[in-house]
N, CA, C, O and CB atoms as a CASP TS submission, in Angstrom:
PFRMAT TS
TARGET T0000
AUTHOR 0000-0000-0000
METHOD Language model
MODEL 1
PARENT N/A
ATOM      1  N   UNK     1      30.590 100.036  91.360  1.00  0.00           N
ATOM      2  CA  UNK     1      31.991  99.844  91.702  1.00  0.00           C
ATOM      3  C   UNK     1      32.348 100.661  92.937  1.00  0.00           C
ATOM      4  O   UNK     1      31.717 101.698  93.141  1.00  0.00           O
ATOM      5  CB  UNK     1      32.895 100.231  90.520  1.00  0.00           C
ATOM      6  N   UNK     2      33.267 100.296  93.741  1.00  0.00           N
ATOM      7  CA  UNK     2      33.772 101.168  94.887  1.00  0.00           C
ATOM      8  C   UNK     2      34.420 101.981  94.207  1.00  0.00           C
ATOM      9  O   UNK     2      33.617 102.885  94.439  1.00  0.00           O
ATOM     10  CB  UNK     2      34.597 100.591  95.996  1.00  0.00           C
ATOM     11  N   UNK     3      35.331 102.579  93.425  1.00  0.00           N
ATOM     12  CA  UNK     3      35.643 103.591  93.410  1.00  0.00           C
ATOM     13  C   UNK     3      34.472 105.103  92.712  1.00  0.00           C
ATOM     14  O   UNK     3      34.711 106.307  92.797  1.00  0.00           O
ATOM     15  CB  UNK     3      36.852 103.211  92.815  1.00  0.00           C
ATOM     16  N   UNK     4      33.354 104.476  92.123  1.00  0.00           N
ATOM     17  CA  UNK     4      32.186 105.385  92.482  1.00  0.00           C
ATOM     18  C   UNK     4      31.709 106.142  93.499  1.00  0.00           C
ATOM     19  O   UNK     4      31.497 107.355  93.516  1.00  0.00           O
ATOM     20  CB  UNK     4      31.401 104.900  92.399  1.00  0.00           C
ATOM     21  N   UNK     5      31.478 104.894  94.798  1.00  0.00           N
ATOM     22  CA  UNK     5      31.705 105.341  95.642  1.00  0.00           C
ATOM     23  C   UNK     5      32.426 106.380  96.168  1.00  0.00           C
ATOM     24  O   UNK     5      31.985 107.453  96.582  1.00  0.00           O
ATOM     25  CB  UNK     5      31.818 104.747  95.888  1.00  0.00           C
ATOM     26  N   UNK     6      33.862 105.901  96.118  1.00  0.00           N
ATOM     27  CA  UNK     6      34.764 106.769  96.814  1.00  0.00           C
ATOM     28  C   UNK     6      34.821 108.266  95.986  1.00  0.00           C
ATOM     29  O   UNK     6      34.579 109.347  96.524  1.00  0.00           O
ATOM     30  CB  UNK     6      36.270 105.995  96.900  1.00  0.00           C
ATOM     31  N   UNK     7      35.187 108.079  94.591  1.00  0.00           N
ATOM     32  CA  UNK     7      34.973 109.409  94.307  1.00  0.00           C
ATOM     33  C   UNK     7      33.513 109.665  93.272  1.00  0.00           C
ATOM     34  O   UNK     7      33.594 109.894  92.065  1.00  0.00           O
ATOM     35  CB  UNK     7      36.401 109.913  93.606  1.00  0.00           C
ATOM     36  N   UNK     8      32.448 109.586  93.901  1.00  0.00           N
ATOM     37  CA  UNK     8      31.452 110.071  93.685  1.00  0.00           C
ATOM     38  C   UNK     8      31.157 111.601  94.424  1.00  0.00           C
ATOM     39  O   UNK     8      31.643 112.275  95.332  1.00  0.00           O
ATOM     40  CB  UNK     8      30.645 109.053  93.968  1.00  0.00           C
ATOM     41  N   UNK     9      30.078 111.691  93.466  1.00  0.00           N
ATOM     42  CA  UNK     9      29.964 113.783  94.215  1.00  0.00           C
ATOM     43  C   UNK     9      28.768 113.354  95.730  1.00  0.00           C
ATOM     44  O   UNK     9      27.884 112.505  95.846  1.00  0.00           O
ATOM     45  CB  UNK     9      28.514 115.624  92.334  1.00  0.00           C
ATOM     46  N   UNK    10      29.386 114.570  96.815  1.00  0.00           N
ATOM     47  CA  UNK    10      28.673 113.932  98.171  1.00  0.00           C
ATOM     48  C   UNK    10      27.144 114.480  97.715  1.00  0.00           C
ATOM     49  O   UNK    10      26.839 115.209  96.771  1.00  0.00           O
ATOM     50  CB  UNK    10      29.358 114.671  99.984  1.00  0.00           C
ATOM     51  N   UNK    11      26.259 113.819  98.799  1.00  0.00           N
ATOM     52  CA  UNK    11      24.763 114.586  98.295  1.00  0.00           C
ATOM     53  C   UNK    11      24.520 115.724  99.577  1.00  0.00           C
ATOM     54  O   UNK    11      25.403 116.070 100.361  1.00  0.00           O
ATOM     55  CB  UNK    11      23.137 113.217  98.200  1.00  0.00           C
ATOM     56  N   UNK    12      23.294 116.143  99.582  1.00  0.00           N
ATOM     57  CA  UNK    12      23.217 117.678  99.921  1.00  0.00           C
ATOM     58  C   UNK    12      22.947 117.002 101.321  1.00  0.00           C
ATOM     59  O   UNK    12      22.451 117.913 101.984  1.00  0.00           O
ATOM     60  CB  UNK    12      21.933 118.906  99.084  1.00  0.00           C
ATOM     61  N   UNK    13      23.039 115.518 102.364  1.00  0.00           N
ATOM     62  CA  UNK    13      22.970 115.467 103.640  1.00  0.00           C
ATOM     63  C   UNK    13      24.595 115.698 103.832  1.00  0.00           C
ATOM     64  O   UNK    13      24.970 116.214 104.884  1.00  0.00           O
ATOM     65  CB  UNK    13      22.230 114.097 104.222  1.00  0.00           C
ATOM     66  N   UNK    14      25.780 115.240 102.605  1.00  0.00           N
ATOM     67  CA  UNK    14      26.879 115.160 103.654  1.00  0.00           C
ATOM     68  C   UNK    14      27.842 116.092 103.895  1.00  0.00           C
ATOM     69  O   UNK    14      28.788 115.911 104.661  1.00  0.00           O
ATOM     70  CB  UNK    14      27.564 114.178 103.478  1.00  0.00           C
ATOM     71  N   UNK    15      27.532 117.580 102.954  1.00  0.00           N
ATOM     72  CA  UNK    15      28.076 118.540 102.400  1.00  0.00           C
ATOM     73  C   UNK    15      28.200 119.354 103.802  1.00  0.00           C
ATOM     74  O   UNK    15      29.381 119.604 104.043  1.00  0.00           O
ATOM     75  CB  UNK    15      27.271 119.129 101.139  1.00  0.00           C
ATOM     76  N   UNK    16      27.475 119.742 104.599  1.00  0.00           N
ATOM     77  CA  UNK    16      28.017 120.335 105.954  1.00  0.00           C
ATOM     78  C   UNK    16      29.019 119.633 106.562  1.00  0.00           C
ATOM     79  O   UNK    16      29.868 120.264 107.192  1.00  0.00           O
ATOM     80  CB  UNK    16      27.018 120.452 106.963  1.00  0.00           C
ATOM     81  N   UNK    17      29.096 118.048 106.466  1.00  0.00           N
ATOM     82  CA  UNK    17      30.476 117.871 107.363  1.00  0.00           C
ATOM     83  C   UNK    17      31.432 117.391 106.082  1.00  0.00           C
ATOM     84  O   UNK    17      32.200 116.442 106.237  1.00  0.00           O
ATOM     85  CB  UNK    17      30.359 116.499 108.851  1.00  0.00           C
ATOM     86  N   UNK    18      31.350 118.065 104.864  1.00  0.00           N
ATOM     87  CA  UNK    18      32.511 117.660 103.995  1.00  0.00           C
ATOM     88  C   UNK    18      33.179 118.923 104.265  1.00  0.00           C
ATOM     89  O   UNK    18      34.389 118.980 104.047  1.00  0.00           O
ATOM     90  CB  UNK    18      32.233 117.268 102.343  1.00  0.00           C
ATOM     91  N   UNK    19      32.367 120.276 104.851  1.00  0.00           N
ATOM     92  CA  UNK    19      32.908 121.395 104.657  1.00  0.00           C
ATOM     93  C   UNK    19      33.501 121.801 106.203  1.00  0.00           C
ATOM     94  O   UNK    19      34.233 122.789 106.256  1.00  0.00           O
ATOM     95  CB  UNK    19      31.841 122.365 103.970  1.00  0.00           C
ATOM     96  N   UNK    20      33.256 121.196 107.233  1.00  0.00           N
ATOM     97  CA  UNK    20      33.412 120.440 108.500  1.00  0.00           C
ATOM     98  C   UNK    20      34.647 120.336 108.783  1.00  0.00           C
ATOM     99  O   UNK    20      35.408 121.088 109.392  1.00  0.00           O
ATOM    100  CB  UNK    20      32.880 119.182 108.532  1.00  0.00           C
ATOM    101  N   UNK    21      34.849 118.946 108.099  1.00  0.00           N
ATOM    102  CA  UNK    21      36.131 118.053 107.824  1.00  0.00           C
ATOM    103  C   UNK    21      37.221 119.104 106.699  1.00  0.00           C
ATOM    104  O   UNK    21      38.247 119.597 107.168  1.00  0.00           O
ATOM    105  CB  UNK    21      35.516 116.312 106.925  1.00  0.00           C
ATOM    106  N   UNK    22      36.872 119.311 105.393  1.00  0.00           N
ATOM    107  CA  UNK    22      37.804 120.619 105.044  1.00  0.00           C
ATOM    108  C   UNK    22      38.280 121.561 106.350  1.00  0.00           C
ATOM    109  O   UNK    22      39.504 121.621 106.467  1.00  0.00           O
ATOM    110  CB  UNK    22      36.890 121.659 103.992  1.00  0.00           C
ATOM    111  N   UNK    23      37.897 121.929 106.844  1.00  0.00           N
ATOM    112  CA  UNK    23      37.757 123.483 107.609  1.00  0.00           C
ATOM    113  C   UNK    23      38.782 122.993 108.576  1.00  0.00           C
ATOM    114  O   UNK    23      39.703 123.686 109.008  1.00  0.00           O
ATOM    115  CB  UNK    23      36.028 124.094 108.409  1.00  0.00           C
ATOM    116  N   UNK    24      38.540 121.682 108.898  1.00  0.00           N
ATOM    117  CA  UNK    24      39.179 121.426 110.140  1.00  0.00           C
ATOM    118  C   UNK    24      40.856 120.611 109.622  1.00  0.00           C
ATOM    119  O   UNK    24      41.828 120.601 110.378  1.00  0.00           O
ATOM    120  CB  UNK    24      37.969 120.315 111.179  1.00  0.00           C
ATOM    121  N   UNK    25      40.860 120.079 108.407  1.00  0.00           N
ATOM    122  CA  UNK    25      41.898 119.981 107.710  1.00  0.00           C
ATOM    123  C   UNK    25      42.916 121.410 107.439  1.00  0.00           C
ATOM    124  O   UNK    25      44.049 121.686 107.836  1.00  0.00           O
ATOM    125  CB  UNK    25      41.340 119.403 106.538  1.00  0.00           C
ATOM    126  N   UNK    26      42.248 121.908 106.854  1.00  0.00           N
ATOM    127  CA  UNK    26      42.981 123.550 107.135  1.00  0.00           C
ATOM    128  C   UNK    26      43.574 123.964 107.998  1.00  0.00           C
ATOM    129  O   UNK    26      44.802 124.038 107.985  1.00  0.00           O
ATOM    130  CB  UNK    26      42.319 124.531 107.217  1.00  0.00           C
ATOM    131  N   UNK    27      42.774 124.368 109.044  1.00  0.00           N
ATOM    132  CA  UNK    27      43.256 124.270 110.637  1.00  0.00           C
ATOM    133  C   UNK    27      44.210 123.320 111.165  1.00  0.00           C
ATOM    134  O   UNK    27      44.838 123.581 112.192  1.00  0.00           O
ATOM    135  CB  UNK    27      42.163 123.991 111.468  1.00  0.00           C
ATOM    136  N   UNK    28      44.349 122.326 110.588  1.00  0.00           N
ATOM    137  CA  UNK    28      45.975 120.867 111.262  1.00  0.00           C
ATOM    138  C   UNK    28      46.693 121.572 110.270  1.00  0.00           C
ATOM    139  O   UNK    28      47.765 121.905 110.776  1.00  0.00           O
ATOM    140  CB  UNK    28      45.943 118.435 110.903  1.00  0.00           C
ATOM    141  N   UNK    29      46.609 121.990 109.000  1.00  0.00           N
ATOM    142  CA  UNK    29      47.985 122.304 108.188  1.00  0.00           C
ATOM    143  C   UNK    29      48.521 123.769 108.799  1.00  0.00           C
ATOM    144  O   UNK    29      49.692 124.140 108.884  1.00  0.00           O
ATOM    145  CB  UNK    29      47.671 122.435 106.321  1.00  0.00           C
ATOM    146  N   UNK    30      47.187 124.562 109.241  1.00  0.00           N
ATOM    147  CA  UNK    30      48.204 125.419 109.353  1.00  0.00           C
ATOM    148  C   UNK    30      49.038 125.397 110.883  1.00  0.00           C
ATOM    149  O   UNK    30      49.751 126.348 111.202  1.00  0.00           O
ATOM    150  CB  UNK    30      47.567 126.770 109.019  1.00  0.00           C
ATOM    151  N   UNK    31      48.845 124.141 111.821  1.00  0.00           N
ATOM    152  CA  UNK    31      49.198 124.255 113.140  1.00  0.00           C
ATOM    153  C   UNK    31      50.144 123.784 112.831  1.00  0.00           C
ATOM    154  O   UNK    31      51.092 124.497 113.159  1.00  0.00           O
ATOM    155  CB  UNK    31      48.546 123.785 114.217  1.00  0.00           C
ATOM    156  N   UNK    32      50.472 122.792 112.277  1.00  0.00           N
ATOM    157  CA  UNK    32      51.379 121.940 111.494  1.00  0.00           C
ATOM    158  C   UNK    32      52.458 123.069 111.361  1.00  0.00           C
ATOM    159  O   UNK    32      53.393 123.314 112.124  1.00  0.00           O
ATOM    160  CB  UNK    32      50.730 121.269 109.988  1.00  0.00           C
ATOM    161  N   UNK    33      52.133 123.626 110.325  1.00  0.00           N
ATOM    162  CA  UNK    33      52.812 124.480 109.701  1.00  0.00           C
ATOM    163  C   UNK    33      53.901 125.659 110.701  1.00  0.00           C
ATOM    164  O   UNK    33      55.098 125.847 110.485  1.00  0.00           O
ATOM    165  CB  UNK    33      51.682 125.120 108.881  1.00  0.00           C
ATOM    166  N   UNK    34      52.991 126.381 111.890  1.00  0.00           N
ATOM    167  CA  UNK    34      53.325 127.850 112.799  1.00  0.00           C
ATOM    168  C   UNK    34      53.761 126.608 113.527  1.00  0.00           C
ATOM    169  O   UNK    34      54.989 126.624 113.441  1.00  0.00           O
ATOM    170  CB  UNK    34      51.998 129.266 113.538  1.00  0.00           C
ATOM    171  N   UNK    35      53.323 125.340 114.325  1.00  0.00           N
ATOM    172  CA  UNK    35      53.495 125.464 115.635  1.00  0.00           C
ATOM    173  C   UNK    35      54.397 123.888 116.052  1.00  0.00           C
ATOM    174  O   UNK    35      54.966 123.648 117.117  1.00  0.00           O
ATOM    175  CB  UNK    35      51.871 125.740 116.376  1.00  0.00           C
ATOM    176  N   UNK    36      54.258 122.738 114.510  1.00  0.00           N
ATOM    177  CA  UNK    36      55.385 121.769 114.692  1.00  0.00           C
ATOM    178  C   UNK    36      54.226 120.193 114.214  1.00  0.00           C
ATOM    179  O   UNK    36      53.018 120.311 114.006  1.00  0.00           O
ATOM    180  CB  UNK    36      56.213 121.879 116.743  1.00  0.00           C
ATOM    181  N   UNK    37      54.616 119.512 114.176  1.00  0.00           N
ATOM    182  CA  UNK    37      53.820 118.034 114.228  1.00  0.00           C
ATOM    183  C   UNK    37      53.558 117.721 115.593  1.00  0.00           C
ATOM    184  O   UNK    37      52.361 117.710 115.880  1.00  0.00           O
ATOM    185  CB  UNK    37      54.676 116.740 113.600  1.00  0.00           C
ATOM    186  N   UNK    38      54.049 117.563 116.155  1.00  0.00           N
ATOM    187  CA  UNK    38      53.459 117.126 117.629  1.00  0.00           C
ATOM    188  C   UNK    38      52.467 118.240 118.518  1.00  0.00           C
ATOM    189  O   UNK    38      51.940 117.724 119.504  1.00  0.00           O
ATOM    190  CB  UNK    38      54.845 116.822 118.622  1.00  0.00           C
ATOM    191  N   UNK    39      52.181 119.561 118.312  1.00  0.00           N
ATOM    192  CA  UNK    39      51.385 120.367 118.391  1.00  0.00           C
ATOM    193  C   UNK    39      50.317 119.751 117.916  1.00  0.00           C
ATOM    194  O   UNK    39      49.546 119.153 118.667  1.00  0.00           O
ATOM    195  CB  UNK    39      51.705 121.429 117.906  1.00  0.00           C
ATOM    196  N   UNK    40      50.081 119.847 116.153  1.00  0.00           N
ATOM    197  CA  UNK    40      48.848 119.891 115.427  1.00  0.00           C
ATOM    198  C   UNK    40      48.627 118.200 115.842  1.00  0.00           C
ATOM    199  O   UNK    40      47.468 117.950 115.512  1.00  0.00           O
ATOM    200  CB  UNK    40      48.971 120.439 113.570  1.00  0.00           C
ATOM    201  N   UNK    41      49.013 117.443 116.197  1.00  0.00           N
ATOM    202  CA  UNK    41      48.785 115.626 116.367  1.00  0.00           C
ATOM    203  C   UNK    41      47.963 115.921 117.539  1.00  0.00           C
ATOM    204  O   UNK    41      46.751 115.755 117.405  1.00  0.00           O
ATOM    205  CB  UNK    41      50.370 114.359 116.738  1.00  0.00           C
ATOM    206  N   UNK    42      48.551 116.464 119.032  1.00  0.00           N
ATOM    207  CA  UNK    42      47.639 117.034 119.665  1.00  0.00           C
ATOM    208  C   UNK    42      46.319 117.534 119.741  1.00  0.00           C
ATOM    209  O   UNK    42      45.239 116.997 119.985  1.00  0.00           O
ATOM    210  CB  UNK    42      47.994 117.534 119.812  1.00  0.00           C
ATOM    211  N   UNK    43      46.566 118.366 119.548  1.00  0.00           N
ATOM    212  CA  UNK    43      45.263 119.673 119.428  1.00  0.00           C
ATOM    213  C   UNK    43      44.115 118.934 118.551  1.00  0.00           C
ATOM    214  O   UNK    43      42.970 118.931 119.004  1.00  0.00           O
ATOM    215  CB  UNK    43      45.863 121.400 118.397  1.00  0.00           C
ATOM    216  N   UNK    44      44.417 118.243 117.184  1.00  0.00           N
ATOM    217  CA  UNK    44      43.554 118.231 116.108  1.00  0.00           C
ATOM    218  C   UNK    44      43.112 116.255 116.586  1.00  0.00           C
ATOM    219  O   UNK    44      42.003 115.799 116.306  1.00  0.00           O
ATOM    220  CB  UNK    44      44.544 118.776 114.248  1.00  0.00           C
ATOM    221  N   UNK    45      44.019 115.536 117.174  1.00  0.00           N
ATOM    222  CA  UNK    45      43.623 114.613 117.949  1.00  0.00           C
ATOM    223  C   UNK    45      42.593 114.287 118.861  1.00  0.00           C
ATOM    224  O   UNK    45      42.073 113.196 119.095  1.00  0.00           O
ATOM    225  CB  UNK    45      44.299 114.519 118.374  1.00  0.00           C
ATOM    226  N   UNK    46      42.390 115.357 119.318  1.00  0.00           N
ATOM    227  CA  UNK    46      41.604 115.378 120.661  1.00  0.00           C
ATOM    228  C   UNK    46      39.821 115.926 120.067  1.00  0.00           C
ATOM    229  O   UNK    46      38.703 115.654 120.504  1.00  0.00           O
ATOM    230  CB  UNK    46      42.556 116.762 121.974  1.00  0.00           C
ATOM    231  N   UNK    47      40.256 116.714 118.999  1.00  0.00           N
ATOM    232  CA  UNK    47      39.119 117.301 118.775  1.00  0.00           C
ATOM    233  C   UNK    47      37.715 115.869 118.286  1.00  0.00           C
ATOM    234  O   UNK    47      38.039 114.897 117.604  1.00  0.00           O
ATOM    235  CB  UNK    47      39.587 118.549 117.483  1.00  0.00           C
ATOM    236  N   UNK    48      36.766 116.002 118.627  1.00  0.00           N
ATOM    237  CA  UNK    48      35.077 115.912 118.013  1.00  0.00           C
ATOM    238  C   UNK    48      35.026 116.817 116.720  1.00  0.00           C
ATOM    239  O   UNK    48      35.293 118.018 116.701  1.00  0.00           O
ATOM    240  CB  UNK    48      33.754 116.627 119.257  1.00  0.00           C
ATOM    241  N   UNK    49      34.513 115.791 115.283  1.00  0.00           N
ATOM    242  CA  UNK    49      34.149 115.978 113.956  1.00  0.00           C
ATOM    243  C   UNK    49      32.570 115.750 114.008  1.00  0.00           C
ATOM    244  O   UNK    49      32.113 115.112 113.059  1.00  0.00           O
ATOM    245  CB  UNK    49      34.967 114.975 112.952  1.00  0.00           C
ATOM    246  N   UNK    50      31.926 116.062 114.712  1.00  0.00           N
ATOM    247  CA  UNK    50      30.240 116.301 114.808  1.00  0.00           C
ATOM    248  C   UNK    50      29.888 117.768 115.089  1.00  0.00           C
ATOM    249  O   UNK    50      30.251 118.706 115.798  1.00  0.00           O
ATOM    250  CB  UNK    50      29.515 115.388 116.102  1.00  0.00           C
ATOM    251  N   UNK    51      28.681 117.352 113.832  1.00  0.00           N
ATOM    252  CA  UNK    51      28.231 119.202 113.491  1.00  0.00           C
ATOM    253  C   UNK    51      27.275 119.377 114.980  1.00  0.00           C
ATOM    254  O   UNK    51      26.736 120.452 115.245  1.00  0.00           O
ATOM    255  CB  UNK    51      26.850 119.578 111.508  1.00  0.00           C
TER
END
């Protein structure tokens, strides 16, 4: 079923960019947060998600 998929546990290739993608989620809430929405849309827009 797809939702297996979707919430299935990741395996040990995808776990560096699950922790990647966390890290960098963190980082938009807290720009979000100090510096406005159109800041963190910016900044976190522009960025590359490759390890």
């Amino acid at each position: 079923m797809q939702s297996d998929f979707v919430l299935g546990k990741w395996n040990s290739e995808e776990e560096p960019m699950v922790k990647l993608k966390i890290s960098k989620a963190v980082e938009a809430i807290e720009i979000f947060v100090t510096q406005g929405l159109t800041t963190a849309m910016n900044q976190i827009n522009n960025q590359e998600f490759s390890l």
